[in-house]
N, C-alpha and C positions, 0 to 999 in steps of 0.2 A: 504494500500500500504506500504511495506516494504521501510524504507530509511534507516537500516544499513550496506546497501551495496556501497562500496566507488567509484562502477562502477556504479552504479543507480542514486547516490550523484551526481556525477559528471555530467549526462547529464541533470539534473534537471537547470543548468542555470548557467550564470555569471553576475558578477556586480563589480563597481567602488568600492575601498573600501579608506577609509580617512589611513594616515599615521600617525595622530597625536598622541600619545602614544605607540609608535613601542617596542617591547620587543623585546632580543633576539630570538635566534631560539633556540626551546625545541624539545623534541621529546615524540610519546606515549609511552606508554607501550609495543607494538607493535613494534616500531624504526620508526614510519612514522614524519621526521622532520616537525615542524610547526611555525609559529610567529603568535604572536596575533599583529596585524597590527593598533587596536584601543583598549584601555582597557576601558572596562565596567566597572561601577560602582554599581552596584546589585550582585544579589549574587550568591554565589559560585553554578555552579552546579554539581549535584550527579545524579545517575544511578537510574531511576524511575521517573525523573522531565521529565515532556512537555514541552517541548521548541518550541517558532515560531521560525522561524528562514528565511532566503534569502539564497538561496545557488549559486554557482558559477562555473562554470569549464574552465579552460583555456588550453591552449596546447603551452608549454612554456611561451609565453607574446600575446597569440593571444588568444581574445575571443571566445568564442565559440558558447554557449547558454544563456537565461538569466531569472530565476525564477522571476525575476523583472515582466518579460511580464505580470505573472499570477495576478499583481497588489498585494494582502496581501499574508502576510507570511505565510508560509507552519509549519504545525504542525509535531514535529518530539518527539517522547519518548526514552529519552537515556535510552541505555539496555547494556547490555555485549554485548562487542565484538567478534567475532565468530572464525574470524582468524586476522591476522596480517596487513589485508589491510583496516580492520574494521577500521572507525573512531569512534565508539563509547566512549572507552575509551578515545582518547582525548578531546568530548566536556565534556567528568567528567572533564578535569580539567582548562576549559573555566567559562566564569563567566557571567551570565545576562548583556547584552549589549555588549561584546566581537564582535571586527572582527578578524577575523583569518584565516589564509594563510596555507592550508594544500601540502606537496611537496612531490610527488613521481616522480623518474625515471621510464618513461617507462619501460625500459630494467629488471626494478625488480617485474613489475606489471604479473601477473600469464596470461593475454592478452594483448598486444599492442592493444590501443585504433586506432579505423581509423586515417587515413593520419599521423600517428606517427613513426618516424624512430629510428634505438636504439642512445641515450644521447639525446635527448628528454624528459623532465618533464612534468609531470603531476600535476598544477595547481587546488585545490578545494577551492574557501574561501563561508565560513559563517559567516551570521551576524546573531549573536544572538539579536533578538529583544526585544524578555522577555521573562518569564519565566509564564506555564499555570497555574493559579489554577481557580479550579472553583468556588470555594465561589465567590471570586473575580468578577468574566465575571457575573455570579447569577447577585448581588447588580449592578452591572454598567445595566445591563440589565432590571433591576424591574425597576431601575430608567427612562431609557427609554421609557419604557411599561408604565409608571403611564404617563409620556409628553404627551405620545403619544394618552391615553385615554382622559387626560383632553383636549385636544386640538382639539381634535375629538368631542368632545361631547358624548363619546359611554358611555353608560350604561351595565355594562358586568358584568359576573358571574364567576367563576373561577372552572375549571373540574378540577378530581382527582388530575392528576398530572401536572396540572397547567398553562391549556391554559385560555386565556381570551377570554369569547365568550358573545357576543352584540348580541341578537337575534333583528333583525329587520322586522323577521315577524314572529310571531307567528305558529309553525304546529299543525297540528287536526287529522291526524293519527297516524300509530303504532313510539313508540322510537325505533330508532334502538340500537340492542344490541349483542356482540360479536357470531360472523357467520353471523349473516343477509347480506344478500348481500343489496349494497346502489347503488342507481342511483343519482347522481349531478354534477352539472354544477358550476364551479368558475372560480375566476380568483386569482392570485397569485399576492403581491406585498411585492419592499419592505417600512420600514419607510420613505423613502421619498418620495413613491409614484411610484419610478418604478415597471412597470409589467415587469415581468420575465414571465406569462404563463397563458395561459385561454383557455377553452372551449368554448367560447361565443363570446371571439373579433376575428375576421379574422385579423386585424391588427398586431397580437403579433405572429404568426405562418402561414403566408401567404402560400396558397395552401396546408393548411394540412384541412381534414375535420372537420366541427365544431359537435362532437358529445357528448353527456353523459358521463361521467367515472362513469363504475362499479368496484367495488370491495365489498370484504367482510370484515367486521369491525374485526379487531384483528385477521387481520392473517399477519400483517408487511410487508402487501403490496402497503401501503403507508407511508409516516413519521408518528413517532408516535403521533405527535399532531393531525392528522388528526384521526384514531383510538379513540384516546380519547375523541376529539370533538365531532365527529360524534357521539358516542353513548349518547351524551346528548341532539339530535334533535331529533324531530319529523319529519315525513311525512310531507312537505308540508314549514317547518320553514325555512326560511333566516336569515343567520347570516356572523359577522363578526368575522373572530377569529386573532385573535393577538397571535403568534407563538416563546416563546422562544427557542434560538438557538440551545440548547438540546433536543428539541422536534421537532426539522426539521433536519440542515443538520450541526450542528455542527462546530467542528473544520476542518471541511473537504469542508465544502461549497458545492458547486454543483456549475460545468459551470462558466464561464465570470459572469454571473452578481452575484449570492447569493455567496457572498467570508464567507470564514471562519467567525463563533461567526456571522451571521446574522441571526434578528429577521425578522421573516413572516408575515405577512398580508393576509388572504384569505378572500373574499364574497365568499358565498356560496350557492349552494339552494339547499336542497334536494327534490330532486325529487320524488324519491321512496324504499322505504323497501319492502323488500322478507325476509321471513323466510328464517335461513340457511336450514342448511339438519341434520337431525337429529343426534344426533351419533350413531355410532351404537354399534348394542346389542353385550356385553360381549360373548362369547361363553359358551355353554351351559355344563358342566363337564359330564362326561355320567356316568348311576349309577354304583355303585360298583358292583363287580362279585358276585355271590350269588352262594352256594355251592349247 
């Protein structure tokens, strides 16, 4: 989802912002005036850094919407700005932990926003909450994952690209392996135990059918932990996989419950393995012309 649009920014939500370190009013490179309304203490950010962030939209001094609802912060990559109502060039010159008060007139904006009359402003604040990297979210996350193993008791094994899988039953047919289509039955949670989703509880999707998921291993038609997992079961194996956040849904989350940077939990059972489909045969060159 694109956020460097200052019309997309803006319905994304509002929020209370603290006043205690008020700076003047600056403006971007653009002319769009701003104040930093709280100064941050971390660090300067530039054009290519991931930013979480809370965003805000008001219409003069009336709130509007509020990215608060969606509970954590939304991930945003500062880029070049595209044109003049861009705010991207102004979070370049914002600073890890900044809140800031972005102000446009209506009357200059290229659409009046609904219920907006002209000398009307257009209110956007962000809070920058930090700044992404991912080594970072990695170690806070192994960490996690190791509590999370020892306190379980799991005995787990670690796939290519580094799901933790606890097989708790043993399989005795074929391993699945990229094309085979899989038949299984799980249920989804997260570290502390909430289930987000299962094929087995009718309690977690009331009136939807309890049946099998098929898919085929390595065609990213599932998270890529799953992919990866899968091809390290058997026919018949139950397992429990422990799911780092870059191997499920990231800085993006999924839905109200899995928010951004969560780690996954799934039991699993495979069911069953199908061969894929063959690929198929090259085209055959037809012979040369012969005099």
């Amino acid at each position: 989802m694109k956020k460097n649009n200052l019309l997309l920014a803006a319905s994304l939500g509002a929020l209370a912002l603290a006043s205690c370190g008020k700076s003047g009013p600056k403006k971007t490179p653009g002319g769009i005036a701003f104040t930093i309304e709280k100064a941050g203490k971390g660090e300067k950010l530039k054009k290519g850094d991931t930013v979480l962030v809370h965003f805000a939209s008001y219409l003069n001094d009336s709130l509007l919407m509020s990215s608060r609802q969606q509970g954590s912060a939304l991930p945003l990559v500062i880029a070049e700005s595209r044109d003049k109502y861009d705010l991207m060039d102004g979070f370049a010159m914002l600073t890890e932990g900044d809140s800031a008060v972005f102000v446009l007139p209506v009357d200059s904006m290229p659409q009046m926003p609904p219920m907006a009359k002209k000398g009307d402003v257009m209110k956007v604040a962000f809070v920058i909450e930090s700044k992404y990297a991912a080594a970072t979210q990695n170690a806070k996350e192994d960490k996690e994952i190791a509590e999370y193993i020892t306190k379980n008791n799991l005995k787990t094994t670690k796939s290519p690209k580094g799901v933790h899988i606890a097989v708790t039953q043993e399989g005795n047919g074929e391993q699945a392996k990229a094309g085979d289509e899989v038949t299984v039955n799980y249920t989804g949670k997260l570290l502390d135990g909430t289930k987000f989703d299962s094929n087995v509880d009718s309690t977690i999707r009331p009136g939807m059918p309890l049946e099998p998921l098929k898919f085929n291993v390595g065609e990213g038609r599932v998270i890529p932990g799953w992919d990866d997992a899968l091809a390290q079961l058997k026919k018949g194996a139950k397992a429990t996989l422990v799911i780092p956040s870059s191997l499920a849904y990231g800085l993006q989350g999924s839905g109200p419950i899995i928010k951004p940077n969560s780690i996954l939990v799934f039991d699993v059972e495979l069911l069953d393995v199908k061969p894929g489909a063959a690929p198929a045969a090259p085209p055959v060159a037809p012979p040369p012309p012969t005099k």
